[in-house]
C-alpha positions as a Markdown table, in Angstrom:
| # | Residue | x | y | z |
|---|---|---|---|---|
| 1 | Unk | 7.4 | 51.0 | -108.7 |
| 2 | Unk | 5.0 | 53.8 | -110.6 |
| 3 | Unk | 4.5 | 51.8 | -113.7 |
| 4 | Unk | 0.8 | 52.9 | -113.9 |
| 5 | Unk | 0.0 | 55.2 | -117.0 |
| 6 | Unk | 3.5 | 54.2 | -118.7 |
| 7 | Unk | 3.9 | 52.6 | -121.9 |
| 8 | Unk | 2.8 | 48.9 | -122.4 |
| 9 | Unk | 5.3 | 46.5 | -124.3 |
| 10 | Unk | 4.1 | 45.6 | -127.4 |
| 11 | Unk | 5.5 | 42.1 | -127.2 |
| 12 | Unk | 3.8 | 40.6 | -125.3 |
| 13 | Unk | 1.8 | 37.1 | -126.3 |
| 14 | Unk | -1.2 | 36.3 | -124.0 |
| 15 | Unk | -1.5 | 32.4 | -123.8 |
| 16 | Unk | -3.4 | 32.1 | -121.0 |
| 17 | Unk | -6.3 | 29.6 | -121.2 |
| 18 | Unk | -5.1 | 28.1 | -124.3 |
| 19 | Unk | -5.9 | 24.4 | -124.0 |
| 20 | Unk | -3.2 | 21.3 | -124.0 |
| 21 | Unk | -1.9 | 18.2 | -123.1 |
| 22 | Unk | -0.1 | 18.0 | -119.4 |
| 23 | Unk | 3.4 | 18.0 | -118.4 |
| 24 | Unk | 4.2 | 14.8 | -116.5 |
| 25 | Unk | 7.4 | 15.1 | -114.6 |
| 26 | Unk | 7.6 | 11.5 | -112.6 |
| 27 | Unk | 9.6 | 10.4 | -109.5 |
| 28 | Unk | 10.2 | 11.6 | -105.8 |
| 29 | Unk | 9.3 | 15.3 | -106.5 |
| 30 | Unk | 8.2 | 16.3 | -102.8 |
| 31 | Unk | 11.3 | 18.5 | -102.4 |
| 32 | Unk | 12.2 | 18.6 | -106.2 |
| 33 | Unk | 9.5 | 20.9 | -107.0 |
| 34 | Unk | 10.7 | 23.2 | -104.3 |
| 35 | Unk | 14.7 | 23.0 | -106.3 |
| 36 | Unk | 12.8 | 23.5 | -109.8 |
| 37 | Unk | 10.5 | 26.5 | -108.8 |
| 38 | Unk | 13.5 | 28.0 | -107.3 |
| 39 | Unk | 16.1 | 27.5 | -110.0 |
| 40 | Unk | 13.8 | 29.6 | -111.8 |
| 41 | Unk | 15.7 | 32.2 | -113.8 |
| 42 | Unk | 16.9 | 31.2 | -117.0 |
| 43 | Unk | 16.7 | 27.8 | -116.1 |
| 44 | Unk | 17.1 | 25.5 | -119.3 |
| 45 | Unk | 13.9 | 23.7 | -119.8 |
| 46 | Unk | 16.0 | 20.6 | -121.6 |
| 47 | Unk | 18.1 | 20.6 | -118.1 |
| 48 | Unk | 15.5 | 19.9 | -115.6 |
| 49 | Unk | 13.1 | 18.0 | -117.7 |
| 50 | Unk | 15.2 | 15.8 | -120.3 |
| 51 | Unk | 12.7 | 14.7 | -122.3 |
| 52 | Unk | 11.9 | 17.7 | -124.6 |
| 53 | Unk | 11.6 | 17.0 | -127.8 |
| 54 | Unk | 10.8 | 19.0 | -131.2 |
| 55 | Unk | 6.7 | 19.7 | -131.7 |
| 56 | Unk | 4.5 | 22.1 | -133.9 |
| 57 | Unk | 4.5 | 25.6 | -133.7 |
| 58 | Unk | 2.8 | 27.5 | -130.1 |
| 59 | Unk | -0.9 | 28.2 | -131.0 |
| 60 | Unk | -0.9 | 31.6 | -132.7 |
| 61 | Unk | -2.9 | 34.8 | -131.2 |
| 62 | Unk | -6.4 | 34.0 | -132.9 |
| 63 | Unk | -6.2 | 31.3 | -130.1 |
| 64 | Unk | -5.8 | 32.8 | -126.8 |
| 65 | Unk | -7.9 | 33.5 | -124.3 |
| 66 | Unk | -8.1 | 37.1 | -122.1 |
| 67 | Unk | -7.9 | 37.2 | -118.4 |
| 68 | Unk | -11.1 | 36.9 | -116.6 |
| 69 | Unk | -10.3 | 38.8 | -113.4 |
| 70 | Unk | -9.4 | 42.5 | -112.6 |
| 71 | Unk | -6.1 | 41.1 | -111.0 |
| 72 | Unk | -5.0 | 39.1 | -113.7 |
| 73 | Unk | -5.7 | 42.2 | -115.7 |
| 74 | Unk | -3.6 | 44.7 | -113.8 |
| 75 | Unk | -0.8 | 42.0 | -113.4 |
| 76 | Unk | -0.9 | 41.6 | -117.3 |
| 77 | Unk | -0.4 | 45.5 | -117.8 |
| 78 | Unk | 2.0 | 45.4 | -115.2 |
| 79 | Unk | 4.9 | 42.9 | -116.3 |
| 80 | Unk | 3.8 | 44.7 | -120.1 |
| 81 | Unk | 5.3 | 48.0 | -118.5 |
| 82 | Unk | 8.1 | 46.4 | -116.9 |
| 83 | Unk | 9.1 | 44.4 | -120.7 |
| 84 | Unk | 8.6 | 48.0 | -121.8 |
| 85 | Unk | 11.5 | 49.6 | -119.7 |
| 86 | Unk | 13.5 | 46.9 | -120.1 |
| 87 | Unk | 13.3 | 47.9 | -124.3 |
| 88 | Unk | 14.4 | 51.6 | -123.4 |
| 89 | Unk | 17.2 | 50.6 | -121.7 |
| 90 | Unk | 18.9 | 48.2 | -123.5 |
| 91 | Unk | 17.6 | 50.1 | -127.0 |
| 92 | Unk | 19.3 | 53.3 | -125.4 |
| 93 | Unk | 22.7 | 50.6 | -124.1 |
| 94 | Unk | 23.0 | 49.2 | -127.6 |
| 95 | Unk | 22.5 | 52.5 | -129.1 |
| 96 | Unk | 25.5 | 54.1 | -126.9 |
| 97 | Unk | 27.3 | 50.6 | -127.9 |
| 98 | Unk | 27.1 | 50.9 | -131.6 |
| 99 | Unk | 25.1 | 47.6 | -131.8 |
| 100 | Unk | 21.1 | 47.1 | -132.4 |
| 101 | Unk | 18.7 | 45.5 | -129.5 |
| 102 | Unk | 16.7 | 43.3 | -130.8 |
| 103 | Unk | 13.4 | 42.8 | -128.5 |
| 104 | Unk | 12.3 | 39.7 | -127.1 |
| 105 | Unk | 8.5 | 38.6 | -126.7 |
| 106 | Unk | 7.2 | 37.6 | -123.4 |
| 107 | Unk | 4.9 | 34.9 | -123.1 |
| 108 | Unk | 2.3 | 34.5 | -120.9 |
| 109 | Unk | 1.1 | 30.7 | -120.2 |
| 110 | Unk | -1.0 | 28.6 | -118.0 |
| 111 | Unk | 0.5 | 25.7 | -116.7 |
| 112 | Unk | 2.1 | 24.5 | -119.5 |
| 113 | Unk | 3.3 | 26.1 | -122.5 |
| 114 | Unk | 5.2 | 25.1 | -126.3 |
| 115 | Unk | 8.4 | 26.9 | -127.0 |
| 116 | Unk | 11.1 | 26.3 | -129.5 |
| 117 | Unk | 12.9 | 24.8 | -126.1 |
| 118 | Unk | 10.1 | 22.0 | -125.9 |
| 119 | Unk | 7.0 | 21.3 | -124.2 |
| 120 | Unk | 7.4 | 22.5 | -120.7 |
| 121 | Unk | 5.4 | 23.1 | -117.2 |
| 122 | Unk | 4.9 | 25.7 | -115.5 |
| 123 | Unk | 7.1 | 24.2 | -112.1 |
| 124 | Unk | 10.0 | 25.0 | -114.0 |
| 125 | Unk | 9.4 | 28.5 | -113.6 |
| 126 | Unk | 10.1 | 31.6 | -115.7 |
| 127 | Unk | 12.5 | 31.0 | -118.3 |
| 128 | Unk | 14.6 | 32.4 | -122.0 |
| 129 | Unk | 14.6 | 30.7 | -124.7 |
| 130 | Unk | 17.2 | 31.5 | -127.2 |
| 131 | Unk | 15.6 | 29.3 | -130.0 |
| 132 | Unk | 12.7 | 31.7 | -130.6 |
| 133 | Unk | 14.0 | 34.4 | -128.4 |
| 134 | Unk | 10.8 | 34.5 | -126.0 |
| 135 | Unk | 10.3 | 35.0 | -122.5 |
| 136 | Unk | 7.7 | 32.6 | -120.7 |
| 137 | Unk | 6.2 | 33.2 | -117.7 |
| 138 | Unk | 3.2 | 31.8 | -115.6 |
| 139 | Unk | 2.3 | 34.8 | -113.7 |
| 140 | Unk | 0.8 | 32.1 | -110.9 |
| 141 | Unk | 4.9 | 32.1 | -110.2 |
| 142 | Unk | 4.7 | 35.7 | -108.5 |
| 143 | Unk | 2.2 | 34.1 | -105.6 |
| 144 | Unk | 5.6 | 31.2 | -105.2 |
| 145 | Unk | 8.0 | 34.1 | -105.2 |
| 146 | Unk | 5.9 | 36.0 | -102.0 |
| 147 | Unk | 4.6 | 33.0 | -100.6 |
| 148 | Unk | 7.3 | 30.5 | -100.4 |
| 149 | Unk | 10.5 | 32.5 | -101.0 |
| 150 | Unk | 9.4 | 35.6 | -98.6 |
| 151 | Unk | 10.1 | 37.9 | -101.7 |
| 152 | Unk | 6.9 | 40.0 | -102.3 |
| 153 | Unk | 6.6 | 43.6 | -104.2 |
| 154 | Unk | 6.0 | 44.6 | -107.3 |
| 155 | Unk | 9.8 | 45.3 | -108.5 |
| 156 | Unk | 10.8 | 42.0 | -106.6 |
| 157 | Unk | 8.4 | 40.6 | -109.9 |
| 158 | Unk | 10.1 | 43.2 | -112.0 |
| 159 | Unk | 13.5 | 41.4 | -111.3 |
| 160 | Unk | 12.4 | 38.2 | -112.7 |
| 161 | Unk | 11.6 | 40.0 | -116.3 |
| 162 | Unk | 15.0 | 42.1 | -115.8 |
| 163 | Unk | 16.5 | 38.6 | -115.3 |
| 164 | Unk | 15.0 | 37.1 | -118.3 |
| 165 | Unk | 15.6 | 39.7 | -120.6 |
| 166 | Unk | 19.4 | 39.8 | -119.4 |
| 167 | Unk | 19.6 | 35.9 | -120.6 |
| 168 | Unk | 18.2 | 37.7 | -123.9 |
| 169 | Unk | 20.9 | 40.1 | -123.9 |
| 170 | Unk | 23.7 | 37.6 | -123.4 |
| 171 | Unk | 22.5 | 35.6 | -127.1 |
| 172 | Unk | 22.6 | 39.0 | -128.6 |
| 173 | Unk | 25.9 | 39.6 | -127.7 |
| 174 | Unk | 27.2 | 36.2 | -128.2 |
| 175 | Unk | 27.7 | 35.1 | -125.1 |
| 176 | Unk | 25.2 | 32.3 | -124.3 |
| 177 | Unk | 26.5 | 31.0 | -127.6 |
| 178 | Unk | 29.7 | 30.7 | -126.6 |
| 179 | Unk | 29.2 | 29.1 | -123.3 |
| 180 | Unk | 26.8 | 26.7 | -124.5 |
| 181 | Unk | 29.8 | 25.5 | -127.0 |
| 182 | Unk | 32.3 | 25.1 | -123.7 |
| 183 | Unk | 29.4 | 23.3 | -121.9 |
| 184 | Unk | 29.5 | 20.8 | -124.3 |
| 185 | Unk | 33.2 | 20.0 | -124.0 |
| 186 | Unk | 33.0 | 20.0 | -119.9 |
| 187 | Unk | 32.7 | 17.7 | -117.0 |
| 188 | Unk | 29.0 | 18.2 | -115.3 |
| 189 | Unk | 31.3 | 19.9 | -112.4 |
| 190 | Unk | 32.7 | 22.7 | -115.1 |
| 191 | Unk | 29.3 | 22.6 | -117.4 |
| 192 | Unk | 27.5 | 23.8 | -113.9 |
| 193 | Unk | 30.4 | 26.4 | -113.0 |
| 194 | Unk | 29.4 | 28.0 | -116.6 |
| 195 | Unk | 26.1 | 28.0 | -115.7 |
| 196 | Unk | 26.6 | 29.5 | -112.7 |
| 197 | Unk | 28.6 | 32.4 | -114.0 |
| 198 | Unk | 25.8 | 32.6 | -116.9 |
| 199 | Unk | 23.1 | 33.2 | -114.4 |
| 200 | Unk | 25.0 | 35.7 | -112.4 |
| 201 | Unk | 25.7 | 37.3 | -115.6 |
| 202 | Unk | 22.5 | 38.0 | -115.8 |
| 203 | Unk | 21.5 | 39.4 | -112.4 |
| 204 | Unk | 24.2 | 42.1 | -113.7 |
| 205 | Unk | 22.0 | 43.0 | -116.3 |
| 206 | Unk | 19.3 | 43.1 | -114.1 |
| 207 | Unk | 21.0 | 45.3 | -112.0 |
| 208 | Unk | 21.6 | 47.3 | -115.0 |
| 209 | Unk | 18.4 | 47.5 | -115.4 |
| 210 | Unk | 17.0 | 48.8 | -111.9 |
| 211 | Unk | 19.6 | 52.1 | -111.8 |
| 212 | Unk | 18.3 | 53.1 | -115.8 |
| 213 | Unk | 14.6 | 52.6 | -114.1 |
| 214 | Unk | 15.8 | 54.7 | -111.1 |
| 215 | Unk | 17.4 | 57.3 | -112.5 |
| 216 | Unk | 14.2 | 57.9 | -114.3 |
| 217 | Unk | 12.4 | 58.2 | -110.8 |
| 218 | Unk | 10.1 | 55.3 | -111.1 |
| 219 | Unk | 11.1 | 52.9 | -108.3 |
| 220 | Unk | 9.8 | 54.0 | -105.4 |
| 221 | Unk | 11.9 | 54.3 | -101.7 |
| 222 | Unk | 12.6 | 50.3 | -100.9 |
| 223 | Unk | 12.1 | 48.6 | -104.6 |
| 224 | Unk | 15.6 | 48.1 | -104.9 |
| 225 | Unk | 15.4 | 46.4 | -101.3 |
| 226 | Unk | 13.0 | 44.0 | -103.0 |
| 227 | Unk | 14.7 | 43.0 | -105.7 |
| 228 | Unk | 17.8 | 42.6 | -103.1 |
| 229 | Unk | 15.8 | 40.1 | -101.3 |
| 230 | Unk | 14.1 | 38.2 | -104.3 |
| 231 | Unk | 18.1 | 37.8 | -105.5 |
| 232 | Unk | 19.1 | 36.9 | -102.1 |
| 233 | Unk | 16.2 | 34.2 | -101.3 |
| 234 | Unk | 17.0 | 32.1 | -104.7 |
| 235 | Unk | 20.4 | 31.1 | -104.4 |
| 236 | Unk | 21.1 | 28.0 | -105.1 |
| 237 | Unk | 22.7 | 26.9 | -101.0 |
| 238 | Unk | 19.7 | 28.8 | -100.0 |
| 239 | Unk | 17.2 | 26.5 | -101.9 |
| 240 | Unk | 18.7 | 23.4 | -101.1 |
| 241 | Unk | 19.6 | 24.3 | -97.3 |
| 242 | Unk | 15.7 | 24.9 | -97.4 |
| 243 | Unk | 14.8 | 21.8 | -99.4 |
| 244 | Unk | 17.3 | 19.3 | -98.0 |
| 245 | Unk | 18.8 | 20.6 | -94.9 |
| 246 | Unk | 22.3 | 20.6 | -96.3 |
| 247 | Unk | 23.9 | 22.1 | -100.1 |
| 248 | Unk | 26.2 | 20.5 | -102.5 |
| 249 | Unk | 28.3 | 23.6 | -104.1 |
| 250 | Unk | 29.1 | 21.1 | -107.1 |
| 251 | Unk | 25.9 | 21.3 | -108.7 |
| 252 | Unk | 25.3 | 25.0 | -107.8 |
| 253 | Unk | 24.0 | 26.2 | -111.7 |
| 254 | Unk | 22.7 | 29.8 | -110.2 |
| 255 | Unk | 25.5 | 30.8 | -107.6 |
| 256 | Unk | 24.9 | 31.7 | -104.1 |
| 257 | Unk | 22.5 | 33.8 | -102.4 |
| 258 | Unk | 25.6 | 36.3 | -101.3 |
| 259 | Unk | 27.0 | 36.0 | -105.1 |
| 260 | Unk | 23.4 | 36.3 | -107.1 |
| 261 | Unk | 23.2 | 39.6 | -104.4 |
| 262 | Unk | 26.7 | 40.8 | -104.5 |
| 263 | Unk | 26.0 | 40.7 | -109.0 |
| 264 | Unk | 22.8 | 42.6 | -109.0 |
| 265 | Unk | 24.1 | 45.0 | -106.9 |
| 266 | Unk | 27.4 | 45.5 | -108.9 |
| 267 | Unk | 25.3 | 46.1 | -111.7 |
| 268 | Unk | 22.9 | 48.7 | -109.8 |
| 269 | Unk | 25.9 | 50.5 | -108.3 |
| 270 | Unk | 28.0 | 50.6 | -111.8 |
| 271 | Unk | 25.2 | 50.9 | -115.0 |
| 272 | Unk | 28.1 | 49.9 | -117.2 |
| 273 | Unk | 28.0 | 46.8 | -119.0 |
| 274 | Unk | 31.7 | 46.3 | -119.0 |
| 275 | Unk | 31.6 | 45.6 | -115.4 |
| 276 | Unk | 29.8 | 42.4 | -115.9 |
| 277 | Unk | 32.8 | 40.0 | -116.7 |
| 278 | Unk | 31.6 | 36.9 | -114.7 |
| 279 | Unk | 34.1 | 34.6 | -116.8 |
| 280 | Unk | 37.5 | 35.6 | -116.3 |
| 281 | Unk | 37.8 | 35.6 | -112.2 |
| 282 | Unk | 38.7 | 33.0 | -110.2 |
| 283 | Unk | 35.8 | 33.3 | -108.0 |
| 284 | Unk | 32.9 | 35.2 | -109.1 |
């Protein structure tokens, strides 16, 4: 991806290094942690830890800290120009729409971070929050995502923004809103088939997302690849085939590795929003 040189994001929060009290998430984690890092994208937080509850405001600006290495640096700038694209396109989408995008803020935490969705650690992995509309990310997740899930490159960490900000999307248009309502009326079973159609909802977007970026000629030959396999080595059977040696389809909340892949792509191939109806087939 040639992101070098383009526009940084101006929404960005740096929370790195801010000081705070630990996350303790109790009880036969050895292959939980594995399920939680994976069911990463919008994941949330209330779902996998339970015990949020309502606390003060995040620290404001005046109290962060700035990165200390050159890496850390160029990894900041990076997911600031990726949170950048992702404002032209859906500014220019909601333009063409008749409707105003409204930009989220991404977050950048250490281990453990307040949102307006709790207090939550960093295992849970990158996540939306629709109560403040912010995007939270440890970047320490990007050495998971080529390490343990086999899905390195810079747009492979450009899909989990493009993810994110797709979960943004769906509160803006009402969607979320409208599940979350149906969720709380269903069996766990339906509740997690909602979820499910949620999450590949937003791959869509994401997909969305990487043909407006490529038409621009800024991915490079095999970043669509990438992005392909990062979708492809988080679906749910694939994570708990990995963790567990077997899956259970009823608790599925992210789809499949073929679905999650099959949606991003639909979205790539298509660039039109009115493709992404995840709700009214019988089998997404």
């Amino acid at each position: 991806m040639r992101w070098r040189g383009e526009r940084e994001s101006e929404n960005v929060e740096d929370r790195r290094g801010v000081s705070g009290g630990r996350v303790a998430i109790g009880g036969g984690l050895g292959t939980l942690v594995v399920i939680v890092i994976a069911l990463l994208l919008g994941a949330d937080p209330r779902q996998l830890l339970g015990t949020l509850t309502n606390t003060p405001p995040p620290p404001s600006a005046s109290q962060t800290s700035r990165p200390s290495s050159q890496e850390d640096q160029e990894l900041r700038k990076f997911v600031s120009v990726v949170l950048a694209k992702t404002e032209d396109v859906w500014q220019d989408l909601f333009r063409q729409n008749g409707k105003t995008y409204r930009e989220p803020k991404l977050v950048l935490f250490t281990d453990q971070v307040q949102s307006a969705c709790g207090f939550t650690g960093a295992a849970v992995g990158p996540f939306y929050c629709p109560g403040d509309e912010k995007i939270y990310i440890d970047l320490s997740f990007y050495n998971e995502l080529r390490r343990r899930f086999n899905a390195p490159g810079d747009f492979a960490q450009a899909y989990v923004i493009a993810h994110e900000v797709g979960h943004h999307v769906q509160k803006l248009l009402g969607i979320s809103q409208r599940i979350d309502a149906m969720q709380g009326r269903a069996s766990e079973k339906e509740a997690n088939q909602l979820s499910v159609r949620l999450e590949l909802q937003a791959d869509f977007f994401a997909g969305i997302f990487a043909k407006y970026v490529n038409d621009k000629g800024i991915l490079d030959p095999g970043d669509i690849e990438e992005a392909l396999r990062a979708a492809s080595a988080i679906g749910d059977d694939q994570i708990q085939r990995q963790a567990n040696g077997y899956v259970v389809p009823d608790s599925f909340t992210h789809g499949t590795s073929e679905q999650r892949l099959r949606w991003f792509r639909k979205g790539y191939e298509t660039g039109d929003i009115r493709q992404g109806d995840t709700f009214s087939l019988a089998n997404p």
